[in-house]
C-alpha positions in Angstrom: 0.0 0.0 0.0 1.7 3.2 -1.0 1.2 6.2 1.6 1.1 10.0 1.9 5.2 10.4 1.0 4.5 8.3 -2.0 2.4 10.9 -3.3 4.2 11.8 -6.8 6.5 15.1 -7.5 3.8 16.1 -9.9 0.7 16.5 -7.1 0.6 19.3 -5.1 0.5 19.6 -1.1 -3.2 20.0 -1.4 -3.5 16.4 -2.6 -1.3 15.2 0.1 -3.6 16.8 2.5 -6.4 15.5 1.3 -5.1 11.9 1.6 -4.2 12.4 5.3 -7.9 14.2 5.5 -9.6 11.6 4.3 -7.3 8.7 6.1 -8.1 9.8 9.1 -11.4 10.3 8.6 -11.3 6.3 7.5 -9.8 5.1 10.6 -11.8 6.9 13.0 -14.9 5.4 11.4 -16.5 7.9 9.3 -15.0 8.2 6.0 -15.9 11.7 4.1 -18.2 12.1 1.6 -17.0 14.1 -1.5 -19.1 17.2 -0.4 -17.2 16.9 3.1 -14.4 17.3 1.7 -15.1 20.3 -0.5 -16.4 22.0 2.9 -13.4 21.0 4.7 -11.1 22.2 2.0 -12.9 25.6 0.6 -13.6 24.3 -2.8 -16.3 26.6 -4.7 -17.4 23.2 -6.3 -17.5 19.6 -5.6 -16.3 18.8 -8.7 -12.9 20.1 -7.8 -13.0 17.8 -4.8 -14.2 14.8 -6.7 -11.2 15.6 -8.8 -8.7 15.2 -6.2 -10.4 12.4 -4.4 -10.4 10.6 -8.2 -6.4 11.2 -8.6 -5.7 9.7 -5.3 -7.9 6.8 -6.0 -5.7 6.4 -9.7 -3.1 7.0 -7.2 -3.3 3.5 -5.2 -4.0 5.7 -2.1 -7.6 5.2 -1.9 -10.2 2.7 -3.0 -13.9 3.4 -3.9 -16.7 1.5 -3.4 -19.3 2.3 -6.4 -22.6 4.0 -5.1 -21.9 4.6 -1.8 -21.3 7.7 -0.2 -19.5 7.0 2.2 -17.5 4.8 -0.1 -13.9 6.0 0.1 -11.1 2.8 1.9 -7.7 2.3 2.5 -6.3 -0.6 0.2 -5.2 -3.7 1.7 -1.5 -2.6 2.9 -1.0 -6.1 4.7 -3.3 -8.4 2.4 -6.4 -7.7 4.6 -9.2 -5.8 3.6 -10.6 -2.5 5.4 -13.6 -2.8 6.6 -16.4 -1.1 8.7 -17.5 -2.9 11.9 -20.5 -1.3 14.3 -19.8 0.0 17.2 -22.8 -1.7 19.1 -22.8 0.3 22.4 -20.5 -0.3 25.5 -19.4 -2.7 28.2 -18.5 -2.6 31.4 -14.8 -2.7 32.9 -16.0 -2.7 36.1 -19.3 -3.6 37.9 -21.5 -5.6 35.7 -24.1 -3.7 33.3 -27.3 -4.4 31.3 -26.0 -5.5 27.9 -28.1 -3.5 25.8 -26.9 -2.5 21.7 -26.6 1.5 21.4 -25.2 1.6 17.9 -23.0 4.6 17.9 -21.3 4.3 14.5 -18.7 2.5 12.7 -15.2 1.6 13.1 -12.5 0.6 10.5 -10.5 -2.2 11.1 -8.0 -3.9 8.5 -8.7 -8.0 9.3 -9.1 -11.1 7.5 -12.1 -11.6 9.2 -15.5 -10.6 7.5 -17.5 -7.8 8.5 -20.2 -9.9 10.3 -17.6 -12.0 12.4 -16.2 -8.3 14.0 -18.2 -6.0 16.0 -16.8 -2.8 18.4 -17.7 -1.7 22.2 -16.8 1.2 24.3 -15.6 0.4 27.6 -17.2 2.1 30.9 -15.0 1.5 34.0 -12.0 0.6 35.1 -11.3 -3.0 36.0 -9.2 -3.8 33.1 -6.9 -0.6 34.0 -3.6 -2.6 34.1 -4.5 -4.6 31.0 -4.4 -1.1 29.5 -7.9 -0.9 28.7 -9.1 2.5 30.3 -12.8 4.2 30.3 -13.3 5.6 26.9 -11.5 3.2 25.3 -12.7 1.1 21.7 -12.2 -2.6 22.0 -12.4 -4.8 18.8 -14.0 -7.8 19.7 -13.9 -11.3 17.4 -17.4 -13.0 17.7 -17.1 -16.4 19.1 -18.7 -18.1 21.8 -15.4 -19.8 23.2 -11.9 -18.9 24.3 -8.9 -19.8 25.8 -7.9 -19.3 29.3 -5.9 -16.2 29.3 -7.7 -14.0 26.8 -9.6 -10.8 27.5 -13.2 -11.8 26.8 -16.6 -9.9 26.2 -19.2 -11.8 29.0 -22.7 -12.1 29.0 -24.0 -13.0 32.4 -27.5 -13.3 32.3 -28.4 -10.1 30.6 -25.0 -8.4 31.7 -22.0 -7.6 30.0 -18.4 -7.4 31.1 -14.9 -7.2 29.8 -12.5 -9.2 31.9 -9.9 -11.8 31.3 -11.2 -15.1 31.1 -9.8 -18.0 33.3 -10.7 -21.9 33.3 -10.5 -23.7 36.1 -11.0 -27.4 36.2 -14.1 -28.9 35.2 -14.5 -26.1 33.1 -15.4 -23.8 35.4 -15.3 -20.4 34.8 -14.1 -17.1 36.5 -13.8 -14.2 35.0 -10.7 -11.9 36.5 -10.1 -7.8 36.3 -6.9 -6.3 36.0 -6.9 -4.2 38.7 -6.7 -4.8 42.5 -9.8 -3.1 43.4 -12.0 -5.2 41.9 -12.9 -8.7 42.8 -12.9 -12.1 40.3 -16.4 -13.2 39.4 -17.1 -16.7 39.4 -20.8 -17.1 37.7 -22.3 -20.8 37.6 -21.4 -22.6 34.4 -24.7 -22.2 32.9 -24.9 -18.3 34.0 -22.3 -17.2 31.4 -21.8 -16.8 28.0 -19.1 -15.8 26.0 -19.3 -13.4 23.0 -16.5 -13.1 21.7 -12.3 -12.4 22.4 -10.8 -9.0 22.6 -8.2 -8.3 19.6 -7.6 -4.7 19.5 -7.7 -1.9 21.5 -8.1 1.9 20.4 -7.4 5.2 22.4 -8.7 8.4 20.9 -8.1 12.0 21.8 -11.2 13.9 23.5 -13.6 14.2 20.6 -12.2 12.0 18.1 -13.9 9.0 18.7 -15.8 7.2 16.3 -19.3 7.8 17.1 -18.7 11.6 17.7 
């Protein structure tokens, strides 16, 4: 995947800014549409953005997704595509919460995983503070309904969610840990639990960046 310094000699530094415009726009969830861009950049017409957004797109610096409007991705740099996962709502780090889906928006993650097999939450709490998952933060979850001793899980406890780390014990039983002293392990009954899926990424934004506005 070429990037912003790979922009040739011939484009100008508006194009250049553009790119990194609409980039970040990508990764925070909410990739521009061309009239957003004309805004953003002062263009009388939204032709002249379309232009730009077209070059960079001949470029290798952006692909487009035909009739959407919101269609505008960042190639495959490792082999994976980008894609847009929902963030459903959020989970508790901390004392357990209703589970209920709040969709806030979208996320873009670069996975060989399909769209429907991701899914995002924002964490409430602090429990997981010395896994380095802090309030605020966007955790990437893989949907499955099993995992491994050791990883940081999404919960479902009767109709409450949690983010902890998930430890089997023998028999298969169950106890999900925090990473902070404060907090206390919870040991549900086997048939109290259910897992929805392993955490794989977490994101940090600055105040008012976050996907979901």
């Amino acid at each position: 995947m070429r990037d912003a310094g790979q922009i040739s000699s011939r484009s100008d530094g508006r194009r250049r800014r553009i790119f990194l415009f609409v980039r970040d726009r990508i990764l925070a969830g909410s990739p521009p549409t061309t009239r957003e861009v004309q805004e953003h950049f002062g263009f009388r017409a939204v032709q002249s953005a379309r232009r730009y957004l077209e070059a960079l797109v001949r470029d290798g610096l952006l692909d487009k997704e035909p009739g959407k409007a919101r269609g505008y991705r960042l190639p495959a740099g490792s082999g994976y595509p980008t894609v847009l996962i929902p963030l459903i709502g959020r989970v508790q780090a901390g004392a357990f919460t209703t589970a209920v889906e709040e969709p806030e928006g979208f996320v873009a993650v670069q996975s060989s995983a399909g769209r429907g097999e991701l899914f995002a939450l924002r964490v409430r709490g602090d429990s997981m503070r010395d896994a380095a998952i802090l309030p605020g933060d966007v955790v990437i979850v893989h949907r499955q309904s099993s995992a491994r001793s050791g990883d940081i899980v999404v919960a479902l406890v009767e109709d409450e969610a949690t983010v902890k780390r998930l430890k089997v014990r023998a028999a298969g039983r169950i106890e999900l840990h925090p990473a902070n002293p404060a907090f206390d392990p919870i040991a549900p009954a086997a048939d109290a639990v259910r897992i929805l899926g392993k955490v794989i990424e977490v994101r940090r934004y600055l105040e008012g960046a976050a996907p979901g506005g």
